[in-house]
DSSP file (Angstrom, degrees, kcal/mol; ACC not computed):
  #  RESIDUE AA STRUCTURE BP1 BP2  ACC     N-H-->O    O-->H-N    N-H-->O    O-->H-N    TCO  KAPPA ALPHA  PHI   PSI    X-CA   Y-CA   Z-CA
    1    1 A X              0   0    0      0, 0.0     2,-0.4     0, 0.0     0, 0.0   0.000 360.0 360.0 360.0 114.6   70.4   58.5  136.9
    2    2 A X        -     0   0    0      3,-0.0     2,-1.1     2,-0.0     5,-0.1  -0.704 360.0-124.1-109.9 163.5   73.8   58.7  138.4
    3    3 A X    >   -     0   0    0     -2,-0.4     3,-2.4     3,-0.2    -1,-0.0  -0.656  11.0-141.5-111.4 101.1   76.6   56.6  138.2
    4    4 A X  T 3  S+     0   0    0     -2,-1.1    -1,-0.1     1,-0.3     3,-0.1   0.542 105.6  49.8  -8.5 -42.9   78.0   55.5  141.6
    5    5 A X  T 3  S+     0   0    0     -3,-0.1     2,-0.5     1,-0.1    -1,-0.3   0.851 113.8  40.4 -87.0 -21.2   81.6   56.0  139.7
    6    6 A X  S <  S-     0   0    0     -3,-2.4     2,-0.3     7,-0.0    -3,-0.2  -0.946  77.6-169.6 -84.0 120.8   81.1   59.4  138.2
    7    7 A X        -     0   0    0     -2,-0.5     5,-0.1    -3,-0.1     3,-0.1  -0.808  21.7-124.0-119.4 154.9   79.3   61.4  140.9
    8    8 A X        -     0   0    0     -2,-0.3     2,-0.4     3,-0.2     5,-0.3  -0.092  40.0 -90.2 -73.9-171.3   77.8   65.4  139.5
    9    9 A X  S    S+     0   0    0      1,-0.1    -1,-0.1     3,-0.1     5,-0.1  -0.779 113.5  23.4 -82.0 131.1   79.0   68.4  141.3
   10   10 A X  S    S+     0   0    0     -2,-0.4     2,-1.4     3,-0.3    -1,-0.1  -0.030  84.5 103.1 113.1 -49.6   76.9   69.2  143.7
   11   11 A X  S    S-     0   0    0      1,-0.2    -3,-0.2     0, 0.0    -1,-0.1  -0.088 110.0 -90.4 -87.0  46.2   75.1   65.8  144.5
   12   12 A X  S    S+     0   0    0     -2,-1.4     2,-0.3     1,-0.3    -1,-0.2   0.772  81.8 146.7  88.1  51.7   77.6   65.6  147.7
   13   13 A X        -     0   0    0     -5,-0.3     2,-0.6     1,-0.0    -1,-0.3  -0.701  57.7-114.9-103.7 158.1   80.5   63.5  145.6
   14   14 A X        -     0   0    0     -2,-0.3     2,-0.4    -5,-0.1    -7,-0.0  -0.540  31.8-143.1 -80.8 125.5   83.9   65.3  147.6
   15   15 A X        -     0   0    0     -2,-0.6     2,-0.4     1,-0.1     8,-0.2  -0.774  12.3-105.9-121.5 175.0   85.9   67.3  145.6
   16   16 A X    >   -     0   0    0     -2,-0.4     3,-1.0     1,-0.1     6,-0.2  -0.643  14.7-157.2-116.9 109.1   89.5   67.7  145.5
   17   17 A X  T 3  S+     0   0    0     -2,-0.4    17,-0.4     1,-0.2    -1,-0.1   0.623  85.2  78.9 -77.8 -20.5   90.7   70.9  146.8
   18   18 A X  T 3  S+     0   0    0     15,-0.1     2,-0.4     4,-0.1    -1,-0.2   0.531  78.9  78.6 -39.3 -36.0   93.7   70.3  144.8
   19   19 A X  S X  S-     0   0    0     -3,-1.0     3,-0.6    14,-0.2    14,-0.1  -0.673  83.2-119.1 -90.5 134.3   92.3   71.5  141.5
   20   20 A X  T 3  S+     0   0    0     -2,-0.4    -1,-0.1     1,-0.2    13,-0.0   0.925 111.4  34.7 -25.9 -57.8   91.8   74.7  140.1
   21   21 A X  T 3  S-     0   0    0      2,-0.2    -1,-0.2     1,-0.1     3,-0.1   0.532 112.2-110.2-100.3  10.8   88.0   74.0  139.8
   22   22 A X  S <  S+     0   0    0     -3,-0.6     2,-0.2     1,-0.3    -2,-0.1   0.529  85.0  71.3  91.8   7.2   87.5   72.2  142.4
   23   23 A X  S    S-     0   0    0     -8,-0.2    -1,-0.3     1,-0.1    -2,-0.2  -0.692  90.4 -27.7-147.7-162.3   86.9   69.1  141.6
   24   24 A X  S    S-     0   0    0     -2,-0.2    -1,-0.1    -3,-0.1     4,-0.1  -0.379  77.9 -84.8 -68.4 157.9   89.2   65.9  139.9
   25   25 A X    >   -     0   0    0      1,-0.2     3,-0.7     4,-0.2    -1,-0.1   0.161  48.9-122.5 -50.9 142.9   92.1   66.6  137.8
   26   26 A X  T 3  S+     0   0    0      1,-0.2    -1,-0.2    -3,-0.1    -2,-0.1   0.778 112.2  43.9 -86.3  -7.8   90.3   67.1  133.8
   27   27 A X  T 3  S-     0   0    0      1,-0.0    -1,-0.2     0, 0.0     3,-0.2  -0.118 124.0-108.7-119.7  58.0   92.3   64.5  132.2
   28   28 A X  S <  S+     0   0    0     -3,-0.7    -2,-0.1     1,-0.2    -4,-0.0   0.715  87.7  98.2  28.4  43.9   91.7   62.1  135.2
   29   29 A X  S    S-     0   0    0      0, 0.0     2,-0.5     0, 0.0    -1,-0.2   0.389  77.6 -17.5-134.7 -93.3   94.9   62.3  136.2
   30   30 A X        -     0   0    0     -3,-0.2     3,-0.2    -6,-0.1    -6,-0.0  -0.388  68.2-119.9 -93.3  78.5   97.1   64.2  138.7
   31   31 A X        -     0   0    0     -2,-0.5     2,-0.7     1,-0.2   -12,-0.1   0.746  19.0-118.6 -92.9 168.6   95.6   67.0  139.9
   32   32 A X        -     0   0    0      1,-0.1     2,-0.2     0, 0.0    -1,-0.2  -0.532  27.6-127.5 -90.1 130.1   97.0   70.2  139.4
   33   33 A X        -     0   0    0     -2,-0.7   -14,-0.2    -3,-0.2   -15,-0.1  -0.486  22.1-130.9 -72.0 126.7   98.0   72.1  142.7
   34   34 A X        -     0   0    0    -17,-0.4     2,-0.3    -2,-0.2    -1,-0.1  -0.440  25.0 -97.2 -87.7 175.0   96.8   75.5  143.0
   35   35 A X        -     0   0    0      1,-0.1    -1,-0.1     3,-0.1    -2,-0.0  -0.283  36.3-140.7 -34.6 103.8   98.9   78.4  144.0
   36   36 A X     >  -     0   0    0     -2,-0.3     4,-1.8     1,-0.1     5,-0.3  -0.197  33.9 -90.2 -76.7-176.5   99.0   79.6  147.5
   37   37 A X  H  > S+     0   0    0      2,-0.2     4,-0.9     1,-0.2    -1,-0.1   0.673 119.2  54.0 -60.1 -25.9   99.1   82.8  148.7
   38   38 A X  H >>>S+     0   0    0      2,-0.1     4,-1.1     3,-0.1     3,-0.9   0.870 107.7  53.3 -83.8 -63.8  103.0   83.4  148.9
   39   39 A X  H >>5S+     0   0    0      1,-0.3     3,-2.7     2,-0.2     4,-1.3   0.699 107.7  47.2 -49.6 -73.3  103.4   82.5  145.3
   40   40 A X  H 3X5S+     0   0    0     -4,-1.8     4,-1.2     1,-0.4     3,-0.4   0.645 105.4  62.1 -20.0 -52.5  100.7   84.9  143.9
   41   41 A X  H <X5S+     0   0    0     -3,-0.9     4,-0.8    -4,-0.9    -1,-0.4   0.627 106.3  43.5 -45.7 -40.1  102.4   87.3  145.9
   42   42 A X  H <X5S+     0   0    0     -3,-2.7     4,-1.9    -4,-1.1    -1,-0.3   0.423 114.2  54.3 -52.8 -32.4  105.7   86.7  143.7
   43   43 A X  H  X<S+     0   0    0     -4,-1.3     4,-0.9    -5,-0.5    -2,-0.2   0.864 103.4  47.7 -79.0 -35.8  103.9   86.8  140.9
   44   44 A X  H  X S+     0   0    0     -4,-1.2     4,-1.9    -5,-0.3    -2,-0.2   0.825 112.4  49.1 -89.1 -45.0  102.4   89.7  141.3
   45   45 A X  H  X S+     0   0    0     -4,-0.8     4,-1.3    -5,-0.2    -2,-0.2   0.968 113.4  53.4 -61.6 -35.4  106.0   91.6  142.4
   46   46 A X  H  X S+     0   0    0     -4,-1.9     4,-1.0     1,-0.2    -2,-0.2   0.892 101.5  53.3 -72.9 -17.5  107.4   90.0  139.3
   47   47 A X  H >< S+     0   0    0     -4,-0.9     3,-1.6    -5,-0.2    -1,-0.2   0.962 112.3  47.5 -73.5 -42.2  104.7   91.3  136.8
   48   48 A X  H 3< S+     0   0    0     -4,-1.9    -1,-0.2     1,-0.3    -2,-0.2   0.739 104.5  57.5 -73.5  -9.0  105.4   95.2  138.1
   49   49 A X  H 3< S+     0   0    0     -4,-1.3     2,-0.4    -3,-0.1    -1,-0.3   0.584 100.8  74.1 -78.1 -34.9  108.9   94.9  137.8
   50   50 A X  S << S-     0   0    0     -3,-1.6     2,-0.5    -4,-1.0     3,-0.0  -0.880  86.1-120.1 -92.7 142.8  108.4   93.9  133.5
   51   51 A X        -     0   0    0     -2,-0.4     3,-0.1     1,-0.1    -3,-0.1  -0.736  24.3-150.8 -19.6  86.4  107.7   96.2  131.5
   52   52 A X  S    S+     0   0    0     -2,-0.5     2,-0.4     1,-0.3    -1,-0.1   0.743  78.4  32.5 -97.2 -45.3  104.2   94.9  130.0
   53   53 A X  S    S-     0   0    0     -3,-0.0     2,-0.5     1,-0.0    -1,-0.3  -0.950  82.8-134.9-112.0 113.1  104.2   96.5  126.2
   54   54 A X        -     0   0    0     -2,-0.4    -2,-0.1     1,-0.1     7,-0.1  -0.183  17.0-124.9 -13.2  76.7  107.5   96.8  124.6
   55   55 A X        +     0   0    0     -2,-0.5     2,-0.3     2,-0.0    -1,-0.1  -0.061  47.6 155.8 -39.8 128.8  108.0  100.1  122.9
   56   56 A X        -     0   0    0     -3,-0.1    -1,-0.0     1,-0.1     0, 0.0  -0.919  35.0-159.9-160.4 139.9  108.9   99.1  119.2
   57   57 A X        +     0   0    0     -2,-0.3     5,-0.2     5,-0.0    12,-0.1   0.523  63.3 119.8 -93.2 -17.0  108.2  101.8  115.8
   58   58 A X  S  > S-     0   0    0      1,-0.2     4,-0.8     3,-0.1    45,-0.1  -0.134  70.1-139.5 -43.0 137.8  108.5   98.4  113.7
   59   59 A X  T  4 S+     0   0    0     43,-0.6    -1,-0.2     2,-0.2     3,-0.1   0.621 100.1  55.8 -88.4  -5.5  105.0   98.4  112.1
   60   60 A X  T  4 S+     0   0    0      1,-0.1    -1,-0.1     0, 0.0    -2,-0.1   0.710 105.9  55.2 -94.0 -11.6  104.5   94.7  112.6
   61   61 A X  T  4 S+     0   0    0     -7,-0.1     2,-0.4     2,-0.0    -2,-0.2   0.455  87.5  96.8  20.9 -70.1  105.1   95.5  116.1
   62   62 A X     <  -     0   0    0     -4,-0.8     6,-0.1    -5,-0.2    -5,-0.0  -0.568  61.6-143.0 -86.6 107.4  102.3   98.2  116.6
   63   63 A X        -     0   0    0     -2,-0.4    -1,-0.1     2,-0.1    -2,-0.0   0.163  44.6 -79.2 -44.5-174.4   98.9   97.3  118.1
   64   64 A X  S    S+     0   0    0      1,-0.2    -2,-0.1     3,-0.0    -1,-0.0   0.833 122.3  49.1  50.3-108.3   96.2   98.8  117.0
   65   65 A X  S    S+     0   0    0      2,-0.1    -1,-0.2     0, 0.0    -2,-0.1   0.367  84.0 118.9 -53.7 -13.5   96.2  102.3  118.7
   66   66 A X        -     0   0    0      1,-0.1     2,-0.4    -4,-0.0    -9,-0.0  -0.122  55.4-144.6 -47.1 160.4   99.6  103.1  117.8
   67   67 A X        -     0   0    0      4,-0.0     3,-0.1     5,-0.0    -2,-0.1  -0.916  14.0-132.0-127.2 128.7  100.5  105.9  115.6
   68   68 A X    >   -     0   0    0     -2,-0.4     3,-0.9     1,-0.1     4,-0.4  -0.136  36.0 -94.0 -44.7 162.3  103.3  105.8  113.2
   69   69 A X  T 3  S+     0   0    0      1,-0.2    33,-0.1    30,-0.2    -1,-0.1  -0.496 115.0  24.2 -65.5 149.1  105.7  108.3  113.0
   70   70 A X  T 3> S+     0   0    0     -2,-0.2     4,-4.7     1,-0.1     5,-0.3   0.364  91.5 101.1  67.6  -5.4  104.5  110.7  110.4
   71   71 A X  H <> S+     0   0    0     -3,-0.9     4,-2.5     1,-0.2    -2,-0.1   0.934  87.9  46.0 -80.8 -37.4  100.6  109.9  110.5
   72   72 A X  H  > S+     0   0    0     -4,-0.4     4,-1.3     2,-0.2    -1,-0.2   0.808 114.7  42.3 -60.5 -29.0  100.0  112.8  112.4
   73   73 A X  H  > S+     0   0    0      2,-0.2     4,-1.5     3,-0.2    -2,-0.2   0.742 114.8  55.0 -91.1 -34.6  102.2  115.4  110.4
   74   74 A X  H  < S+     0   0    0     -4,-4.7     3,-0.4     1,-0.2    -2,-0.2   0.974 109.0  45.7 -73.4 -38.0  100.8  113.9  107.1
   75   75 A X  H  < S+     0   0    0     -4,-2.5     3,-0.3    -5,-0.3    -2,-0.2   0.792 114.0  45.1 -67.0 -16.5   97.3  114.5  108.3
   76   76 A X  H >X S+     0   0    0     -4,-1.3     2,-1.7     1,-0.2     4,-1.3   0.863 106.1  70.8 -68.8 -40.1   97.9  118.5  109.7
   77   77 A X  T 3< S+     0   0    0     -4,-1.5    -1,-0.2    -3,-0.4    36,-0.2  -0.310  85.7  69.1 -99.4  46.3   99.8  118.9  106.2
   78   78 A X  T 34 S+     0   0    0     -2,-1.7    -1,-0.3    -3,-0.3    -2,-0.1   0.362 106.5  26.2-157.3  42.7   96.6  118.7  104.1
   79   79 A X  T <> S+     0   0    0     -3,-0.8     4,-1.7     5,-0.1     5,-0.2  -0.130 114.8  60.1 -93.4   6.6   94.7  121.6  104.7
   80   80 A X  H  X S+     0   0    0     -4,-1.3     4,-2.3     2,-0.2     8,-0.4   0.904 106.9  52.4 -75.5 -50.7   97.8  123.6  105.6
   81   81 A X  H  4 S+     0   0    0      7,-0.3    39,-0.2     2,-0.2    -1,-0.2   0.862 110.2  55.4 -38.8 -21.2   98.5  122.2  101.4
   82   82 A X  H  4 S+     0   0    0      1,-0.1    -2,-0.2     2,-0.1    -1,-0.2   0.953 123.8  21.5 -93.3 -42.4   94.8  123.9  100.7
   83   83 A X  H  < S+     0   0    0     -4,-1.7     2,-0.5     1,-0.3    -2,-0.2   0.827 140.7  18.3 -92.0 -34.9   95.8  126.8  101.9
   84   84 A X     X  -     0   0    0     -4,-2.3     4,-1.6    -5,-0.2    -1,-0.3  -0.983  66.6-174.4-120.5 120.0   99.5  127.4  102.0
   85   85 A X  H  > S+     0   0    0     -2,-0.5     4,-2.4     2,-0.2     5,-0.3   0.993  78.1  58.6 -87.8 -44.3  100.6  124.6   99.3
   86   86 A X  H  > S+     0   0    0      2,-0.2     4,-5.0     1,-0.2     5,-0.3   0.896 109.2  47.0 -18.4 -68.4  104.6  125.2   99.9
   87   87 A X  H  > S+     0   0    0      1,-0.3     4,-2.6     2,-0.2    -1,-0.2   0.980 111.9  50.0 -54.5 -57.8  104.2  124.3  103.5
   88   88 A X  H  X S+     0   0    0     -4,-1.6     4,-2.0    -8,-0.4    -7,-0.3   0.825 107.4  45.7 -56.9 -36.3  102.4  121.7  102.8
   89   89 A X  H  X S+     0   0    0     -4,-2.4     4,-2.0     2,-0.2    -2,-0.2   0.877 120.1  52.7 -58.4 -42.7  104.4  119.8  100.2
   90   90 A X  H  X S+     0   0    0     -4,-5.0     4,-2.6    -5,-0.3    -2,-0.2   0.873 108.5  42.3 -35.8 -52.1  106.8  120.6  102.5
   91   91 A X  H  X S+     0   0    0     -4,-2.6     4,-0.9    -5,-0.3    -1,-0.2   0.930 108.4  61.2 -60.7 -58.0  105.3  119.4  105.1
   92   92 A X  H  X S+     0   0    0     -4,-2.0     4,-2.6     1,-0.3     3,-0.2   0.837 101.9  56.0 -25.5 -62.0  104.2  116.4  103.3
   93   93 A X  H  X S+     0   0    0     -4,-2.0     4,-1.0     1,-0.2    -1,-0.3   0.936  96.6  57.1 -36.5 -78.4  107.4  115.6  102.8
   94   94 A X  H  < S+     0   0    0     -4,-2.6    -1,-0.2     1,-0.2     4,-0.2   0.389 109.7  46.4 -62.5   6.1  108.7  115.5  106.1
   95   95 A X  H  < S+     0   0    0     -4,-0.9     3,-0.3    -3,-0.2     5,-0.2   0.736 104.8  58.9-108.7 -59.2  106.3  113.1  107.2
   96   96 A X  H >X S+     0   0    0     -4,-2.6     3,-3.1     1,-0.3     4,-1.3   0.735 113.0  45.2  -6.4-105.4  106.8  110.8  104.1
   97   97 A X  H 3X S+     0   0    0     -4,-1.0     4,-0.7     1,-0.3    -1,-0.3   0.663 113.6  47.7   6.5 -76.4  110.4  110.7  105.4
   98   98 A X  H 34 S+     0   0    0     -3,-0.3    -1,-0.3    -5,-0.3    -2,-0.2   0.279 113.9  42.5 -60.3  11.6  109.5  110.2  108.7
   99   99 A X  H X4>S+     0   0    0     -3,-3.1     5,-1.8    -4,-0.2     3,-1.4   0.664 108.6  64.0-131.7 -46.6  106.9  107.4  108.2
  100  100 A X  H 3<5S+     0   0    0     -4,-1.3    -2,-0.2     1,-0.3    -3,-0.2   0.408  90.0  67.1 -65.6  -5.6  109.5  105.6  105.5
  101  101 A X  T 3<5S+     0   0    0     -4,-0.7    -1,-0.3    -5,-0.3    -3,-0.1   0.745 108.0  40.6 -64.4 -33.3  112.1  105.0  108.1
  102  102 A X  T < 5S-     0   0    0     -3,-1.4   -43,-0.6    -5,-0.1    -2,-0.2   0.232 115.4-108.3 -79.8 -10.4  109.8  102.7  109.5
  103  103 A X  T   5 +     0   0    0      1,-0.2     2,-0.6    -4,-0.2    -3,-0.2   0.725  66.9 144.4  82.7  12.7  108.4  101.2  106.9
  104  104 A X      < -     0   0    0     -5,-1.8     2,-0.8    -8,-0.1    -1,-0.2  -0.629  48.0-130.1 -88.5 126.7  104.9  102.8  107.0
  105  105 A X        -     0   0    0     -2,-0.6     2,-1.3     1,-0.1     3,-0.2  -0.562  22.6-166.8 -69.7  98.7  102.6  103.8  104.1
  106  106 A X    >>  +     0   0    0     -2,-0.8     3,-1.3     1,-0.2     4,-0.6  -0.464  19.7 167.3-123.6  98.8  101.6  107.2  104.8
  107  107 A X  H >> S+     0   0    0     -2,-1.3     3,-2.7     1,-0.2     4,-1.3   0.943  75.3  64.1 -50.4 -70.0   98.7  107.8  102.5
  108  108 A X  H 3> S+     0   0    0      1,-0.3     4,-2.9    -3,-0.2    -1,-0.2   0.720 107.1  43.7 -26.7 -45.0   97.9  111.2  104.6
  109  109 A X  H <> S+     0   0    0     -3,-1.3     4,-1.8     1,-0.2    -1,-0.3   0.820 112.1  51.4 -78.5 -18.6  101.4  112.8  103.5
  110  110 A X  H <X S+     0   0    0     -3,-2.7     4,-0.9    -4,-0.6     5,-0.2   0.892 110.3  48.3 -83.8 -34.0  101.2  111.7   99.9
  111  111 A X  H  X S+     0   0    0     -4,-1.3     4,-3.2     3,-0.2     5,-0.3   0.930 109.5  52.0 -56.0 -36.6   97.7  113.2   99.5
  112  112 A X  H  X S+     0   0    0     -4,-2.9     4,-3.6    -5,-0.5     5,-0.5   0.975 109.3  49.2 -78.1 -46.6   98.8  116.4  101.0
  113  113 A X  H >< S+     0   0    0     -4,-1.8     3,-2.4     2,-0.2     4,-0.3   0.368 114.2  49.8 -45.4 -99.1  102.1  116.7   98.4
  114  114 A X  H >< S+     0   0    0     -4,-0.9     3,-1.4     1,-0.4     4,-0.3   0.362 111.7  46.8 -80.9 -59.2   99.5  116.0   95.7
  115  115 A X  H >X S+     0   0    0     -4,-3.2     4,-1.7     2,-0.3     3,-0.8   0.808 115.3  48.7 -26.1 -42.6   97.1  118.9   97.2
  116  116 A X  H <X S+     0   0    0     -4,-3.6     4,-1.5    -3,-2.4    -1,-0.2   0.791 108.9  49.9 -97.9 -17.9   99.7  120.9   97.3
  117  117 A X  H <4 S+     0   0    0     -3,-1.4    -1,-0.3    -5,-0.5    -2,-0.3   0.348 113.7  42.3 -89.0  18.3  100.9  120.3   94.0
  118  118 A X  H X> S+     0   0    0     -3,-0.8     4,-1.0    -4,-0.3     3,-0.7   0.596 113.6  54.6-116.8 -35.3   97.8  120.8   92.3
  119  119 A X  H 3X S+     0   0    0     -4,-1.7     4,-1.4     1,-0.3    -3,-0.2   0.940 108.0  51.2 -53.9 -75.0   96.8  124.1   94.5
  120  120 A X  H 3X S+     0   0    0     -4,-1.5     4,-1.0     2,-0.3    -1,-0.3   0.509 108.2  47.5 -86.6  -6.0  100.0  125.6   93.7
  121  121 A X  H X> S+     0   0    0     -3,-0.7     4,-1.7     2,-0.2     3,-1.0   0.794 118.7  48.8 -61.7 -78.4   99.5  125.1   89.5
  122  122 A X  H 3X S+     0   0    0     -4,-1.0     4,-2.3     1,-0.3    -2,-0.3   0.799 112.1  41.5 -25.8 -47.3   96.1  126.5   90.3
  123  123 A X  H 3X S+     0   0    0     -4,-1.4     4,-1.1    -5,-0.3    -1,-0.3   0.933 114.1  57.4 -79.5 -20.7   97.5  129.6   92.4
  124  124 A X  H <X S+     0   0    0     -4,-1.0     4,-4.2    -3,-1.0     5,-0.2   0.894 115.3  35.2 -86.7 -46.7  100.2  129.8   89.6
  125  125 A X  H  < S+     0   0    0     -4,-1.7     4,-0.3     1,-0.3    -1,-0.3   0.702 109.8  57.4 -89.9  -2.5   97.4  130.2   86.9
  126  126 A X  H  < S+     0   0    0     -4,-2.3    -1,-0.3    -5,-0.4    -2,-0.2   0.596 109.4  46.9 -73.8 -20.5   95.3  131.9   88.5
  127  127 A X  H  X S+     0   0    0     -4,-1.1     4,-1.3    -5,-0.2    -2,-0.2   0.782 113.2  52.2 -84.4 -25.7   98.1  134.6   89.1
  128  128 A X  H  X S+     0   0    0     -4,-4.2     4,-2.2     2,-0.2     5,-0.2   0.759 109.0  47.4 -59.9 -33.1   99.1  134.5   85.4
  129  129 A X  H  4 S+     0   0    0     -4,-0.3    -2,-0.2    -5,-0.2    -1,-0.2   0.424 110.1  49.0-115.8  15.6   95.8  135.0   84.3
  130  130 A X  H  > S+     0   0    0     -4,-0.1     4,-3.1     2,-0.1     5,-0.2   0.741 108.2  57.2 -84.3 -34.9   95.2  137.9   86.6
  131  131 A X  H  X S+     0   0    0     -4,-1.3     4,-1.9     1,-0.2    -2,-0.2   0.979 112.5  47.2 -54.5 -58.1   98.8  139.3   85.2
  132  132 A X  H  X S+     0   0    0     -4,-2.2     4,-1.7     1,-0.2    -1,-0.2   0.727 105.8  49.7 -67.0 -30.3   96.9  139.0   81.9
  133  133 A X  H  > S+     0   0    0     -5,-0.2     4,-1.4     2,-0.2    -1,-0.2   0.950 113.9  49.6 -70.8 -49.1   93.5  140.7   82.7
  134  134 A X  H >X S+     0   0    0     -4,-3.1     3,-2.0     2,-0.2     4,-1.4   0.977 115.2  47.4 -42.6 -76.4   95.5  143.9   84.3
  135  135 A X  H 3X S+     0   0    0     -4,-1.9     4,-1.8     1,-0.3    -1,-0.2   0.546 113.0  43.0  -3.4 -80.7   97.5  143.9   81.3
  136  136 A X  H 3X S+     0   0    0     -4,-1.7     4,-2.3     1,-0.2    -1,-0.3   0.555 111.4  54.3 -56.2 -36.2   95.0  143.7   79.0
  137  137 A X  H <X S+     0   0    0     -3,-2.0     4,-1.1    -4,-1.4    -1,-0.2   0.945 108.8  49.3 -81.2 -33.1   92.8  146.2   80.8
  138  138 A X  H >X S+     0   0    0     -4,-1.4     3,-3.3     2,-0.2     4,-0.9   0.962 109.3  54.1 -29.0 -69.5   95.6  149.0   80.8
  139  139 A X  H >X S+     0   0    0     -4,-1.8     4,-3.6     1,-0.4     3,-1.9   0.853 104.1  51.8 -48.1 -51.4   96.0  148.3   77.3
  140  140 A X  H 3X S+     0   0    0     -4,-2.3     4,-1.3     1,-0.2    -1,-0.4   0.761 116.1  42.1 -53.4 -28.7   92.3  148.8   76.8
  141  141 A X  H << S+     0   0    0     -3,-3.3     4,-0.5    -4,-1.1    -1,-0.2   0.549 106.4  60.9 -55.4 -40.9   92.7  152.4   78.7
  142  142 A X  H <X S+     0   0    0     -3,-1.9     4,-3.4    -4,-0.9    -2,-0.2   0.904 111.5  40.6-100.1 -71.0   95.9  153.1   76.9
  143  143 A X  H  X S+     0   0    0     -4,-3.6     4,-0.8     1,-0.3    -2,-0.2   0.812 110.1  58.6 -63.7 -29.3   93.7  152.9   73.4
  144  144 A X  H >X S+     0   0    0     -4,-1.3     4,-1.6    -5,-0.4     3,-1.4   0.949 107.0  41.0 -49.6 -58.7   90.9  154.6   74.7
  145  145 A X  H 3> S+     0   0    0     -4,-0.5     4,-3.1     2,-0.3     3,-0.3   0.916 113.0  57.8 -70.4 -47.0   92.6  157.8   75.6
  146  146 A X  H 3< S+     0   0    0     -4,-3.4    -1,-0.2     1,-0.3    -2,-0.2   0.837 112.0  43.0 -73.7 -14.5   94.7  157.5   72.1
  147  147 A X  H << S+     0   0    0     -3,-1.4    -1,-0.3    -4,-0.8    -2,-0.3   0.677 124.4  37.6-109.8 -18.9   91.1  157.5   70.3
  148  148 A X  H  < S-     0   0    0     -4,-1.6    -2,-0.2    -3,-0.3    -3,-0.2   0.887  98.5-134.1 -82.5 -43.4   89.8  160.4   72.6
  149  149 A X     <  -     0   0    0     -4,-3.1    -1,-0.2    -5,-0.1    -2,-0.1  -0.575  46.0 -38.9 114.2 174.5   92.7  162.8   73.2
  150  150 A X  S    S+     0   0    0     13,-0.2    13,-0.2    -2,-0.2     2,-0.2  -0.325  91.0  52.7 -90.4-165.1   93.5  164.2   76.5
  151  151 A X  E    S-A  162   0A   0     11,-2.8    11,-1.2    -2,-0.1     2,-0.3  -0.461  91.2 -38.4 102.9 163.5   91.5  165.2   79.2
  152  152 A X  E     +A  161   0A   0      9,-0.2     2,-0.4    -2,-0.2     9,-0.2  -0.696  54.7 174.8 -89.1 120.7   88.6  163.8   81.3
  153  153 A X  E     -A  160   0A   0      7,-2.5     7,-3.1    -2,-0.3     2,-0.7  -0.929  25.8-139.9-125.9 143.1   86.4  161.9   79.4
  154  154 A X  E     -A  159   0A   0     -2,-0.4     2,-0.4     5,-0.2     5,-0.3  -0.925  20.1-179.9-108.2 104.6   83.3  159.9   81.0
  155  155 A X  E >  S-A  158   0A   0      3,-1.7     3,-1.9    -2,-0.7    -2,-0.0  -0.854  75.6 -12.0 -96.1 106.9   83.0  156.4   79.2
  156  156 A X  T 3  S-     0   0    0     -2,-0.4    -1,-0.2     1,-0.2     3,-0.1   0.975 128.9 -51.0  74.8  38.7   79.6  154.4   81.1
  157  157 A X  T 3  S+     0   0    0     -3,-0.2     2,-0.7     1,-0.1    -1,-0.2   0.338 119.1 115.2  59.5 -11.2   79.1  156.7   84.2
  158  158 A X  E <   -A  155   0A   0     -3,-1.9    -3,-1.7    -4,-0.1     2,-0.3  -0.682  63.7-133.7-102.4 124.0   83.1  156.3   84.9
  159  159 A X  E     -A  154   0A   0     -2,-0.7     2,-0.5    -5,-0.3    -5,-0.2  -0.310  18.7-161.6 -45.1 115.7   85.3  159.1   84.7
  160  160 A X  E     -A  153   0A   0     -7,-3.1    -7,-2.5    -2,-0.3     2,-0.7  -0.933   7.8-152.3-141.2 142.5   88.5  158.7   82.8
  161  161 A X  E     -A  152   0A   0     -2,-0.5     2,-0.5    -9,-0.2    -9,-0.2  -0.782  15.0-171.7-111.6 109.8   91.8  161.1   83.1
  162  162 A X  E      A  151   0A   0    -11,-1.2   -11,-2.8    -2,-0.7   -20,-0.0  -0.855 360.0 360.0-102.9 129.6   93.7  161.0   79.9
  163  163 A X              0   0    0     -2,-0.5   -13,-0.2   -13,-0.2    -1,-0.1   0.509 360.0 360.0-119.3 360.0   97.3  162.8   79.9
């Protein structure tokens, strides 16, 4: 059932070339004209002429896919912290820096300064308590020889040269 004053699309009511969709205006009222072929044409020079995304380092700014300044440098500067920790706190650092101009939180550089301060207690006490083993095995060497004499003595299948 159609109504003589509403006609469907389609069922051969004339529509009104005037509109975007083709048919009457949606709030029954003037219909909207579309764009010919020169204006599009204008439209289209003025869009290649703006610039379309705005370069900005503001982080409230930054889409998505951006990268802050410093996200990259903190994330190479934690395993260079497992392995050289200097460089890396170093490193660390200079992205911190770089990321806090901007206003960015950049967990990747704080993690590597903390990596690279806990590696380097570690390499520090592991180098103390190598200092300490030597030591201690001279010493042991040192009292051996004094309770033997000199000479070549074999303690355990090893050969040991006492002067």
């Amino acid at each position: 059932m159609s109504d003589p004053n509403h006609p469907q699309p389609g069922a051969g009511d004339p529509r009104d070339a005037n509109t975007p969709h083709g048919g009457p205006a949606p709030d029954g009222g003037v219909p909207v004209p579309q764009a010919t072929p020169a204006d599009q044409g204008a439209h289209q020079s003025q869009a290649f002429q703006q610039t379309p995304y705005p370069s900005s380092t503001r982080p409230e700014q930054q889409g998505p896919n951006d990268n802050p300044p410093g996200k990259t440098l903190g994330i190479v500067a934690i395993p260079v912290a497992i392995v050289a920790s200097v460089i890396g706190i170093i490193l660390g650092f200079v992205a911190k820096s770089q990321s806090k101009k901007v206003g960015y939180k950049n967990t990747p550089a704080t993690v590597a300064i903390v990596v690279g301060f806990v590696v380097l207690v570690l390499t520090i006490i592991a180098i103390i308590g190598l200092v300490a083993l030597t030591m201690a095995g001279i010493d042991l060497i040192e009292q051996t020889c004094a309770d033997l004499g000199p000479g070549t003595h074999e303690i355990q299948g090893q050969p040991i040269v006492c002067e």
